[in-house]
N, C-alpha and C positions, 0 to 999 in steps of 0.2 A: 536554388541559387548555385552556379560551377562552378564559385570559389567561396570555398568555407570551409572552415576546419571542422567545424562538429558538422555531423550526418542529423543532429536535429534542425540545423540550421539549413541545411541542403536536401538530401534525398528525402529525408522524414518531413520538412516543413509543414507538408500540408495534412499530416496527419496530429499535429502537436499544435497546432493553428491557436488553441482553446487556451492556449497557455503562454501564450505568448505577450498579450497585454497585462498580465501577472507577471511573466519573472522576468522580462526582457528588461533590459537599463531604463527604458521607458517607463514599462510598471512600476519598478522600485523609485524614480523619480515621481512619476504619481502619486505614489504611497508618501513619499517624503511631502509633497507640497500639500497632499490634505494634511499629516498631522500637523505643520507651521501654521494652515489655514484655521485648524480646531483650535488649536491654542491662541491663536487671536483670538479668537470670537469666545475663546472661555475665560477669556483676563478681562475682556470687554462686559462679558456676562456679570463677571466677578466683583464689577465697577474695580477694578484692580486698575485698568488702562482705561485712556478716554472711551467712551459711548462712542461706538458705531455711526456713522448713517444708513439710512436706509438700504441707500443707493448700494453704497460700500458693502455692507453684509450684501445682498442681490450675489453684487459681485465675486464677491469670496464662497458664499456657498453653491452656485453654480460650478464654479471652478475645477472643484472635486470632478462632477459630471461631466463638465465640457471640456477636462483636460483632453488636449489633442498633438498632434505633431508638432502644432504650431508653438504650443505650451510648450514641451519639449524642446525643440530647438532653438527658442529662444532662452533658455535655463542652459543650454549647451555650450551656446556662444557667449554665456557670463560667464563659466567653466573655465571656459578655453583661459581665459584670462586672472581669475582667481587662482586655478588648478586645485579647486576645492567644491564636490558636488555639493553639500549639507549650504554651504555659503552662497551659493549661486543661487538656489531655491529664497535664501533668505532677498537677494538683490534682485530679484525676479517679482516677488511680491511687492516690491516697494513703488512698482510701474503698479499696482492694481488698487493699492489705498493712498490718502491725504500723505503729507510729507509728516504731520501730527500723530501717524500711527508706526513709524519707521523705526522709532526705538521698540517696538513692543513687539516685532517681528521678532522672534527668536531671545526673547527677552527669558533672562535665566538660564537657558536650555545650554548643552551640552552637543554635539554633534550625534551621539549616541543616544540622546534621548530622542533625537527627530528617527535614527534608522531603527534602532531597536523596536518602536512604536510602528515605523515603516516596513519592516520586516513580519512583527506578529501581523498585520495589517495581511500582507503577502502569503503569509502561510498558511492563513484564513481562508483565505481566497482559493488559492491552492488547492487546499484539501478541500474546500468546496466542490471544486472545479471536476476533480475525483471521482466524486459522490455517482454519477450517472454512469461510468465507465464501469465501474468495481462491482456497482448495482447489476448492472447487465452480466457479469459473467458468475457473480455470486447465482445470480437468476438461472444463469442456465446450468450450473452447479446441480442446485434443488433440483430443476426440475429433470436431469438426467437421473437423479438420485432416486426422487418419488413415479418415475415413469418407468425403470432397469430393475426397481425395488426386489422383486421375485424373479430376476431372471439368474441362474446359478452359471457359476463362474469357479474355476479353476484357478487357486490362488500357487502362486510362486515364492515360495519366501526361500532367500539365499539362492533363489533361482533355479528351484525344484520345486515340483508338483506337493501340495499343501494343501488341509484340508481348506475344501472349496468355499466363498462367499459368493455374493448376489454383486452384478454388476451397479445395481443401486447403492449397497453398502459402499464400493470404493469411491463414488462420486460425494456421497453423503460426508465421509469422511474427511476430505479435501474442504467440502463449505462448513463444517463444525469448524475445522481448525482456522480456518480463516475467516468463519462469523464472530468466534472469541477476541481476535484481533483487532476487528471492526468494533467490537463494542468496548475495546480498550481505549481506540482511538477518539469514540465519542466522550470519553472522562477525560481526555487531555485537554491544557491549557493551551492558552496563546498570550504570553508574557510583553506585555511594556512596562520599560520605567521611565521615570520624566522625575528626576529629581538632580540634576545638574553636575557641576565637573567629574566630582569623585562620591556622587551619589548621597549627599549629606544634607542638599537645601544652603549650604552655603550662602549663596552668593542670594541666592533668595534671600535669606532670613534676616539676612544685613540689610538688604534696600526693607526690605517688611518684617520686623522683628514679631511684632504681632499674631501675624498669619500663621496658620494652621497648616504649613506648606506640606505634610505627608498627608492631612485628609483632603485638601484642592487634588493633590498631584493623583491622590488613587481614584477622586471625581474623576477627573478629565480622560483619565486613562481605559475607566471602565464606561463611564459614560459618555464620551465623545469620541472615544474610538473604539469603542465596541470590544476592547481587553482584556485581559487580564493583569492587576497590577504589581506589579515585583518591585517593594517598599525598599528591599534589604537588599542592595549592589554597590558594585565599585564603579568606574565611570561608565561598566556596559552591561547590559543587561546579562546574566550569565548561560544564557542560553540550554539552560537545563532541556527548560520547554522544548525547544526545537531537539535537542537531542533525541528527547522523549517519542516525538513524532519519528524522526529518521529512524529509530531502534525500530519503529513499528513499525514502517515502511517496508525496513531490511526483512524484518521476521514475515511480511506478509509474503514479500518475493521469494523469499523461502521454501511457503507453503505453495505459489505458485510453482519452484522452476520446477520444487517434485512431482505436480499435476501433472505436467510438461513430461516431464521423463515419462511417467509411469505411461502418457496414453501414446506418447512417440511406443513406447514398446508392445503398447497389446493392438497398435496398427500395426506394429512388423510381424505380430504373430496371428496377423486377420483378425483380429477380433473385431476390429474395426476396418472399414473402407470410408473414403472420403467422396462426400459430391465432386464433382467432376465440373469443375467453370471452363466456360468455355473461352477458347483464346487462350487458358493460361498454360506455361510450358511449365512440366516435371522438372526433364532434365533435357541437356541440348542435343546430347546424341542416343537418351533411350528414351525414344514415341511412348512408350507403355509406361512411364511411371509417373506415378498421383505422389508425389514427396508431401511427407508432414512437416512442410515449410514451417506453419502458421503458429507451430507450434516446437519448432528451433525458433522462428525467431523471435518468440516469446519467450523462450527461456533465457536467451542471448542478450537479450533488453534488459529483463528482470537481472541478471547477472550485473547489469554494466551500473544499474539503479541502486541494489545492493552494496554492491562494493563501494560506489559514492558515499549511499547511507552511511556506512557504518565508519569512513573515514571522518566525513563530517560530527556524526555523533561522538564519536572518540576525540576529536579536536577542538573541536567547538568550546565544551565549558571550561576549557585551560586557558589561561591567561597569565601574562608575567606583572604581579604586581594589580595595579588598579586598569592598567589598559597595555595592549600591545597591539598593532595593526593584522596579527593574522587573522584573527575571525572576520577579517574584510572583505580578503580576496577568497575563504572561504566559503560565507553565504553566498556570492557571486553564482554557486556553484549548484544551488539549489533548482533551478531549472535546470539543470543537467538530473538530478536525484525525478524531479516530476517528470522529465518527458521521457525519458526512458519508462519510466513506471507504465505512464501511459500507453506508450508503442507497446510495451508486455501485456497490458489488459486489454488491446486493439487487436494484436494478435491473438491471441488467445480466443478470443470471444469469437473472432473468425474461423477458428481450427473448431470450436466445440460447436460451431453453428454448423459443419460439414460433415461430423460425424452420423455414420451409417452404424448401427450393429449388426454384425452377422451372424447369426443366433444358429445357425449350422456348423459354422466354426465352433464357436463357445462350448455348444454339444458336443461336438465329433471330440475335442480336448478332454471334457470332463467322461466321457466314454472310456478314452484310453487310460484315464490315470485312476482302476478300482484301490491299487496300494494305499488313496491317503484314509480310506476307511479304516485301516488298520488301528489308526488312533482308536476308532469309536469300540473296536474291537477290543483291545486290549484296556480301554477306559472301563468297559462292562465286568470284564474280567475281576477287577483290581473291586469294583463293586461288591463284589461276590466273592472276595478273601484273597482273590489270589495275587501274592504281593511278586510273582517273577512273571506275571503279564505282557511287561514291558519286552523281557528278555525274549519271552517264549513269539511274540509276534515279530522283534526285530532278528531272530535266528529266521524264523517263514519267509520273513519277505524282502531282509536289506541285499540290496544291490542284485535284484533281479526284475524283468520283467515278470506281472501275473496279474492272473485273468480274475475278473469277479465271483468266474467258479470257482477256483479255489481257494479264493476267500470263505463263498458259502461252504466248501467243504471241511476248510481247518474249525469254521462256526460249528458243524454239527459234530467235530469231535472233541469237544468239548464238553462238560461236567454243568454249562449251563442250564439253568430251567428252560423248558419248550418255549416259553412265552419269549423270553430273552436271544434265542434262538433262532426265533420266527421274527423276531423286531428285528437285528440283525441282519439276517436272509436276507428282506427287504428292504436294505439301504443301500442306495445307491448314489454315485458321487453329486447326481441331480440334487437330492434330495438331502444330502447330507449337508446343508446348512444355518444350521444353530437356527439363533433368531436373529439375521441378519432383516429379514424384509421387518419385521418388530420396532426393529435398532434405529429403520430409517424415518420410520414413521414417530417412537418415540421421540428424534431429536431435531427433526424437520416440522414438527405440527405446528 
């Protein structure tokens, strides 16, 4: 679209496409008209409100299904004139059942019990919607992880040469940290409450003094709208839950942008090359460059997803009193938090699809850098009594260039046993690393 303010709405559209009947005004009106439509038919259930017909239920429970534009736009233009969404849904139903069910539309309910119920509805969905995306680059995680498993790598920490790991190990590491995340996210809730103005049963318990209104309201919540029920609120649901999600969201983009960084750098230092698409431009004026686009504007996404997340989570369960209109325009906001999330998992999954290793770079790196053996040098040392180890190998070697000879040579003037001498001799930065290929296999199996 060439006039729109968000770039989800324009340039990205057709990548966020998936998400669009979920968080767009339409979805959340969706979501608003099934929960009114469940609480009909659970008061009806209930014999609480007159029996159904037939015809009538047909009606109502298709609804859900065949909401469409038309559904939409006609809830819009009762809007326009109320300037109330929650109410217009209720005046919109009343065209679909007998004039005898008109009071039982929204009967009890709260504005915040239809969005709150509308909302967990939406987040559900949502992070449904996810599940395949996050799958895909989780996937290609592992399998850089278990396929790089034994190939030795040249690690940089503080951005000097360190003792080496397996380009397996760093990919492994990235889908640990963000399979933890993923299994956090499967223990969270999706919160509705349905218990009326200031969340007390109220107005309920005076038309039905009788009624059991906290064990109905946690029925209908868990089982008609597939929920979770939040018994104990003020007029709105307090939005823990949702925070809960965003926190995870935030920490997962996290673990992304740093995937992002790390492999933007070990393409600046070759370690990797990218497939070559054809037709597409580097840069405008140098022919020769393959840019790690895919993987800026994965981190760029993840950034912009993040910073949502965590404005929302921090906002959200504060309220003044029993209600105050911010967590309105708020949630609004939550298709901002999903499609960016998504354009970072879209990219991303395109950058680590185009990855090339070049295993002569990787080498020729781990070639030149024999100094980080010195650890294992002076670790043997310290084995064998000698507590200035430490010293006697950072006098040898800090802040000079040296060769693996003279590694092997400071080795044989040493006080250690042959055998310890000769293990030594034969370490080389290839070879010097731990049990990285071990590591991936124990945490990937």
């Amino acid at each position: 679209m060439a006039l729109s303010l968000s770039p989800l709405d324009g340039r990205y559209i057709g990548k966020v496409a998936s998400l669009l009947p979920i968080f767009s005004e339409f979805g959340l009106m969706r979501a608003r008209t099934a929960v009114e439509i469940q609480w009909l038919l659970f008061l009806a259930d209930k014999k609480i409100s007159p029996e159904l017909s037939k015809s009538t239920r047909k009606k109502l429970e298709s609804l859900w299904e065949s909401f469409d534009e038309k559904s939409y736009a006609a809830i819009k233009k009762i809007e326009a004139e109320t300037n109330h969404d929650v109410k217009a849904v209720e005046l919109f139903l009343r065209k679909i059942v007998p004039k005898k069910h008109w009071a039982w539309i929204h009967f009890g309910a709260t504005s915040e019990d239809i969005n709150s119920c509308a909302y967990g509805i939406v987040m559900k969905e949502g992070t449904d919607a996810l599940a395949d995306p996050v799958e895909e680059v989780m996937g290609d995680l592992r399998a850089n992880a278990l396929q790089w498993k034994t190939i030795p790598m040249l690690s940089r920490t503080h951005g000097q040469t360190a003792t080496p790991t397996t380009v397996g190990h760093e990919f492994a590491v990235f889908w640990v940290r963000a399979e933890r995340i993923i299994e956090a996210v499967r223990t969270l809730k999706f919160y509705g409450k349905f218990s009326g103005a200031t969340g007390n049963f109220a107005a309920h318990s005076v038309a039905f003094p009788r009624k059991n209104w906290a064990k109905l309201s946690e029925e209908f919540v868990e089982q008609y709208l597939g929920l979770d029920w939040n018994g104990m609120t003020t007029q709105i649901e307090s939005h823990d839950g949702q925070a809960a999600l965003l926190n995870e969201m935030s920490r997962f983009c996290g673990v992304m942008i740093d995937c992002c960084r790390d492999l933007w750098g070990y393409i600046s230092l070759g370690y990797f090359g990218q497939k070559k698409v054809a037709g597409e431009v580097g840069s405008s004026t140098m022919p020769h460059k393959v840019n790690p686009i895919d993987f800026e504007n994965a981190e760029g996404n993840f950034k912009v997803s993040r910073g949502m997340a965590r404005t929302l989570a921090d906002e959200l369960p504060i309220s003044r009193w029993q209600r105050d209109l911010t967590d309105s325009t708020l949630q609004r906001n939550f298709g901002v938090v999903f499609g960016h999330f998504l354009l970072g998992l879209k990219s991303l999954a395109k950058g680590l699809g185009k990855l090339e290793l070049q295993k002569s770079v990787v080498k020729k790196d781990l070639k030149n850098a024999p100094e980080v053996l010195t650890e294992a040098v002076q670790t043997v040392l310290r084995k064998h009594g000698h507590a200035d180890a430490y010293d006697q190998l950072k006098k040898f070697s800090r802040g000079r260039a040296l060769s693996l000879k003279e590694l092997q040579e400071f080795v044989d003037k040493t006080t250690l046993p042959p055998a310890e001498k000769k293990a030594l001799k034969s370490l080389t930065p290839e070879t010097y690393i731990g049990k990285a290929a071990e590591l991936v296999d124990l945490f990937l199996k």
